[in-house]
C-alpha positions as CSV (number, residue, x, y, z in Angstrom):
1,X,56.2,-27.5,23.5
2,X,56.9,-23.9,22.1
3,X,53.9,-22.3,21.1
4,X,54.9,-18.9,20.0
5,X,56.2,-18.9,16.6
6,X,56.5,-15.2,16.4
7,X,60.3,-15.3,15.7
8,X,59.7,-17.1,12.1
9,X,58.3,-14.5,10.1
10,X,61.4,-11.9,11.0
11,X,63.4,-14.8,9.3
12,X,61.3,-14.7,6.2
13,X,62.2,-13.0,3.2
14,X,60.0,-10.4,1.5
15,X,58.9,-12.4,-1.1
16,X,57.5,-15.1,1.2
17,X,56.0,-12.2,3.4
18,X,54.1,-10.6,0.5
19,X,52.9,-14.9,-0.7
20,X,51.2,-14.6,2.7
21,X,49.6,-11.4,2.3
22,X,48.4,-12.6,-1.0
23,X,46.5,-16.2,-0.1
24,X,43.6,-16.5,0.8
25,X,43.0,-17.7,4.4
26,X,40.1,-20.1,5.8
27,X,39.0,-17.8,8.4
28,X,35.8,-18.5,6.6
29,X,35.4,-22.2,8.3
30,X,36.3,-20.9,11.8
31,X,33.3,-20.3,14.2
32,X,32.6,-16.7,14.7
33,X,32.9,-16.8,18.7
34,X,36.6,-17.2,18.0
35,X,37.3,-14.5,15.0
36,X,37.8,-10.2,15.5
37,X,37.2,-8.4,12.8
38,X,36.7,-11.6,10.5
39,X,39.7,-13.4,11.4
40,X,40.8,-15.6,14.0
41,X,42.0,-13.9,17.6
42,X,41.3,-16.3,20.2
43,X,42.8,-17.8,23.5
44,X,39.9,-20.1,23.4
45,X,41.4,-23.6,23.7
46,X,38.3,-25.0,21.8
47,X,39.2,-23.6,18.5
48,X,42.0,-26.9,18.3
49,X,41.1,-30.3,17.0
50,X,39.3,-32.4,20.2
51,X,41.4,-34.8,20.4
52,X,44.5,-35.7,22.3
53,X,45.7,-33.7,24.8
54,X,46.6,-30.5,23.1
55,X,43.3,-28.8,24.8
56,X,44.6,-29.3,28.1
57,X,47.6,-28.5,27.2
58,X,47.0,-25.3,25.7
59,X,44.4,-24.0,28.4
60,X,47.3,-24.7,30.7
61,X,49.6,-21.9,29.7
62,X,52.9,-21.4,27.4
63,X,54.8,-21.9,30.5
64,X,53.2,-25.4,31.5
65,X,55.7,-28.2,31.2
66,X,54.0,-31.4,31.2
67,X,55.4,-33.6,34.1
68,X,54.7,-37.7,34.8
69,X,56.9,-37.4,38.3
70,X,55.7,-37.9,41.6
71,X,57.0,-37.6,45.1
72,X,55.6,-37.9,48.5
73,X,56.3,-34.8,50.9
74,X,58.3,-35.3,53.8
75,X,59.7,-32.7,56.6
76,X,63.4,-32.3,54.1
77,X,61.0,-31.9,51.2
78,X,59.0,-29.3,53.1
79,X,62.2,-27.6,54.1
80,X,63.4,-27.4,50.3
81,X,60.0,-25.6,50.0
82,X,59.9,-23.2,52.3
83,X,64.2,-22.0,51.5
84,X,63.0,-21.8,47.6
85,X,60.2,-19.5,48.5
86,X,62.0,-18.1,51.0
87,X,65.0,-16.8,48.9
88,X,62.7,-15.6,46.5
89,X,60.8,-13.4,48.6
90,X,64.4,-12.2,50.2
91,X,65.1,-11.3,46.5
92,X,62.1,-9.6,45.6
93,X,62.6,-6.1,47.5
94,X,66.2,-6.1,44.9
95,X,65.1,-6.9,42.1
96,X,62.2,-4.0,43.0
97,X,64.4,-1.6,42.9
98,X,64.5,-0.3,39.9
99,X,61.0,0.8,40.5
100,X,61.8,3.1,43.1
101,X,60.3,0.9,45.6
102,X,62.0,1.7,49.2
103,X,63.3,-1.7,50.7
104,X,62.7,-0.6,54.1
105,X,58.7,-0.1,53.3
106,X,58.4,-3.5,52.4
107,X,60.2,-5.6,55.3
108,X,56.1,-5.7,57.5
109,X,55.0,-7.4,53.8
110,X,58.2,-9.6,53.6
111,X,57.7,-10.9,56.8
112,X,54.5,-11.6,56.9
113,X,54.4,-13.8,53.3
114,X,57.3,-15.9,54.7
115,X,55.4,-16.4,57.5
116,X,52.4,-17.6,56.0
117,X,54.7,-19.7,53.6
118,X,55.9,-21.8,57.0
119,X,52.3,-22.4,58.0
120,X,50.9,-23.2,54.9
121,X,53.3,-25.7,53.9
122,X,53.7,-27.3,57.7
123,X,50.6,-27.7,57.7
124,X,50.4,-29.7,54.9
125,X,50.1,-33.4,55.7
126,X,53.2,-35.7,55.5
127,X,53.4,-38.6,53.3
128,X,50.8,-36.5,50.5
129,X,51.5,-37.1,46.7
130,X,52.1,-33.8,45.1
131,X,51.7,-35.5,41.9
132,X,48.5,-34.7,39.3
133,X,46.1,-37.3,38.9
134,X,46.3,-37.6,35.8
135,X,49.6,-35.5,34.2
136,X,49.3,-34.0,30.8
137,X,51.4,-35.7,28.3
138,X,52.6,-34.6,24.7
139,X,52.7,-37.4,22.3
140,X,53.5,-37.2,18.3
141,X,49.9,-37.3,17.1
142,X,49.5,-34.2,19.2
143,X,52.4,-33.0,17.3
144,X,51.0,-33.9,13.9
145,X,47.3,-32.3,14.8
146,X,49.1,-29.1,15.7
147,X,51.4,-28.9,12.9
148,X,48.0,-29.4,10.6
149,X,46.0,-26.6,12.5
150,X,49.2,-24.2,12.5
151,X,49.5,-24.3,9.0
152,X,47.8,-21.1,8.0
153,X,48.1,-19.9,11.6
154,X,50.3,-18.9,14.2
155,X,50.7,-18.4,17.9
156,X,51.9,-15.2,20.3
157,X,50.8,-14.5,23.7
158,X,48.4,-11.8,25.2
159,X,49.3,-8.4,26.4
160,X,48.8,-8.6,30.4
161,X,49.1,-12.0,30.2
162,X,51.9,-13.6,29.2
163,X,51.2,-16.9,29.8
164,X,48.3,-17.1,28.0
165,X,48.7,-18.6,23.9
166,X,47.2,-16.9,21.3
167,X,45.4,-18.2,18.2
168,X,46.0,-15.6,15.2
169,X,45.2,-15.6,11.4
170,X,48.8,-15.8,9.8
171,X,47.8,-13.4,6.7
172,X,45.7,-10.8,9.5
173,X,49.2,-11.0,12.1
174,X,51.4,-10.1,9.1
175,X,49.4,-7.3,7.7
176,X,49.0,-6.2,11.0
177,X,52.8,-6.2,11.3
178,X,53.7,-4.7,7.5
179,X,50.8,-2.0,8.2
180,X,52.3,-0.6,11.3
181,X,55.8,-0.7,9.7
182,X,55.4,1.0,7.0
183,X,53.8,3.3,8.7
184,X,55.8,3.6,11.5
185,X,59.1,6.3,10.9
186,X,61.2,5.0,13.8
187,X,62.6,2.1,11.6
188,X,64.2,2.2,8.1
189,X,65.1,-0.4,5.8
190,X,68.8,-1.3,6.0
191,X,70.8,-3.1,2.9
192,X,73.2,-4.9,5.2
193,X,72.5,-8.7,6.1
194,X,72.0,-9.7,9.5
195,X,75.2,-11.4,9.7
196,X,76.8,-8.0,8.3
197,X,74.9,-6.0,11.2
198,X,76.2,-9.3,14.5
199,X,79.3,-9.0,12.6
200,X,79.4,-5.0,13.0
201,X,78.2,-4.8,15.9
202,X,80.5,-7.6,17.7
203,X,83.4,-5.9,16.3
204,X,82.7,-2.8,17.8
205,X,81.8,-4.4,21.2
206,X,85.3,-6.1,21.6
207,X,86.6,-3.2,21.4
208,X,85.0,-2.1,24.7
209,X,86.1,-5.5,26.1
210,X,82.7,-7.5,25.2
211,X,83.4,-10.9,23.6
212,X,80.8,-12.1,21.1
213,X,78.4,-13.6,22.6
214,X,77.8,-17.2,20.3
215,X,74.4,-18.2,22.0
216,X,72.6,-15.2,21.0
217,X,73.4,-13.7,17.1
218,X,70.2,-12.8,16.5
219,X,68.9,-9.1,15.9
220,X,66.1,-7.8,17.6
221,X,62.7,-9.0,15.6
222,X,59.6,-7.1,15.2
223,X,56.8,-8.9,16.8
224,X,52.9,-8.5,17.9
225,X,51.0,-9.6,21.2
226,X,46.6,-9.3,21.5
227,X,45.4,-6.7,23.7
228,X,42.6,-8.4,23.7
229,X,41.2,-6.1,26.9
230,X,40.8,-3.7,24.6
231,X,37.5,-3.0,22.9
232,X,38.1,-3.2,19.9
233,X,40.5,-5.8,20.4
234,X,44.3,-4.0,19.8
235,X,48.2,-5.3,19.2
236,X,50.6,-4.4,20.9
237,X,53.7,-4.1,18.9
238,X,57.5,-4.9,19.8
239,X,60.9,-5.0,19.0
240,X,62.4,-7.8,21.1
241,X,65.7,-8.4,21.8
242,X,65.2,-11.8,23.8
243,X,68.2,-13.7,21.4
244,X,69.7,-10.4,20.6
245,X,73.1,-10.4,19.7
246,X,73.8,-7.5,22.3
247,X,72.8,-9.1,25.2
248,X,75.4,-9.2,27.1
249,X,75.8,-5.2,26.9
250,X,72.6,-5.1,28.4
251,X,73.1,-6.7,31.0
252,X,76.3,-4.5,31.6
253,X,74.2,-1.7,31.5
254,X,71.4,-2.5,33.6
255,X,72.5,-2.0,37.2
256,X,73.0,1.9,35.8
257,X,69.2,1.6,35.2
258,X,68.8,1.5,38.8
259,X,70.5,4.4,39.0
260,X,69.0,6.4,36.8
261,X,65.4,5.4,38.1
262,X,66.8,6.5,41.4
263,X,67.8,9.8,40.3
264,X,64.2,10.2,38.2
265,X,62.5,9.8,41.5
266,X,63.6,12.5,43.1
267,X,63.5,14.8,40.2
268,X,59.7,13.8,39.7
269,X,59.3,14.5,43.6
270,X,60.8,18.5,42.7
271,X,58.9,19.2,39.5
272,X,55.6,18.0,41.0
273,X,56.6,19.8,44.4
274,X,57.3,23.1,41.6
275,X,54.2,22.5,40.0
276,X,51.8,23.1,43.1
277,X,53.8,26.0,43.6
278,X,53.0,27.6,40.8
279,X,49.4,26.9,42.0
280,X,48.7,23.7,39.3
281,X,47.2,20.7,41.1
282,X,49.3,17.9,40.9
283,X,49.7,14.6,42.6
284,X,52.8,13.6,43.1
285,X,52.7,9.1,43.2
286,X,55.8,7.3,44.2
287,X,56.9,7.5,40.1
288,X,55.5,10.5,39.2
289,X,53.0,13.2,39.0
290,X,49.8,13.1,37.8
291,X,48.1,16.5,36.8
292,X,44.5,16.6,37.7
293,X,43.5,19.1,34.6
294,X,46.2,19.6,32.1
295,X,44.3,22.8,30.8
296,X,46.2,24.7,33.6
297,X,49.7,23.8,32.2
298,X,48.9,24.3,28.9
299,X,48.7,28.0,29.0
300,X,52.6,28.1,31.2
301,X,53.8,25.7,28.0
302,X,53.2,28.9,25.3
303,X,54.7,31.1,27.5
């Protein structure tokens, strides 16, 4: 099932967006242990109808897929196992990279994970069902409940968790949204449609030798997760680009990330080296430099 349902109100028009705004919601008939500020905000999965399966399904994660499959494990089986992990681990230290993290300091750590990958799942008894007792299926009543509950609602994830789904008030989400665009100067309004802007924007692109990319035509979409560690409870906002039309430039583009993360190490390394020199205590991490009292650089700033 796809809980989030962010990517529907970039698609609405402003009329629709403003009829929102406008109702009234029924926050009023939700228990308060699963409201902020008045309206709904919850990961609890006891705010959905009890019945069916769509608790357990929701306290399971947006990334759960409901399975009915068994198998018994076997030494082939075990060995699938153990590669999968395996190459993942071997891929880790790469992928890494682009957080200036030195390979060569992680090899003890890489080692020692794939090690205790091999014992763990060796020891693991053969002929043992790896099967759930009782797997979570999603049936059309569930689909009907949801659709009900989701009606004046709508679902994102949570800020340091993405797995996690999130309960909103549709009228709070989309004030929340208009509220910080509005007041926001980064973006302006453009007159062109979105199929003016993928149709722009493609045309330029094959000009560099990117074909259009059909899958994705989208534009990137504002959208809001919970920050719900946050006291009071925050939204973090964002322009994603996860259907965007210029996807495929991105990933051409991405390995010089790398690069430039490289380069950004080791200019961080000087200017926290310059700092000290200049007798202002910094700390120098493996990213960056933290300054212990910022009050000492302020008065080199106005010179």
């Amino acid at each position: 099932m796809q809980w989030h349902n962010t990517r529907r109100y970039a698609h609405m028009s402003d009329a629709e967006l403003a009829d929102i705004r406008t109702q009234p919601c029924g926050c009023h008939l939700i228990d308060d242990r699963f409201k902020e500020e008045g309206h709904l905000r919850t990961s609890d999965p006891h705010v959905l109808p009890d019945s069916g399966s769509l608790r357990q399904l929701c306290a399971m994660g947006a990334k759960f897929r409901p399975s009915i499959d068994s198998a018994l494990l076997d030494a082939d089986s075990k060995t699938d196992i153990i590669s999968s992990l395996t190459s993942s681990i071997k891929d880790f230290p790469r992928k890494s990279a682009d957080r200036a993290l030195k390979t060569e300091c992680m090899n003890e750590w890489q080692a020692l994970v794939i090690q205790r990958i091999q014992d763990t799942v060796n020891n693991i008894p053969d002929g043992l069902c790896c099967s759930t007792a009782k797997p979570l299926s999603y049936t059309q009543s569930d689909e009907i409940e949801m659709r009900a509950f989701l009606k004046d609602k709508m679902c994102t994830s949570m800020d340091k968790a993405a797995g996690t789904i999130m309960f909103n008030c549709q009228r709070d989400y989309v004030d929340r949204m208009q509220t910080d665009l509005d007041a926001n100067a980064v973006f302006e309004i453009s007159p062109r449609t979105q199929s003016d802007i993928v149709h722009e924007s493609n045309e330029f692109g094959s000009r560099y030798g990117f074909a259009p990319d059909m899958r994705n035509q989208d534009i990137p979409y504002y959208k809001g997760i919970d920050k719900m560690h946050k006291d009071p409870v925050g939204t973090r906002f964002i322009s994603s680009s996860a259907s965007s039309h210029m996807k495929r430039v991105f990933f051409f583009f991405s390995p010089l990330n790398i690069l430039f993360n490289a380069l950004s190490l080791d200019i961080d390394q000087l200017f926290g080296e310059e700092l000290q020199s200049m007798g202002i205590s910094a700390v120098w991490t493996a990213r960056s430099w933290i300054l212990k009292n910022t009050a000492e650089l302020i008065p080199l700033l106005h010179v």
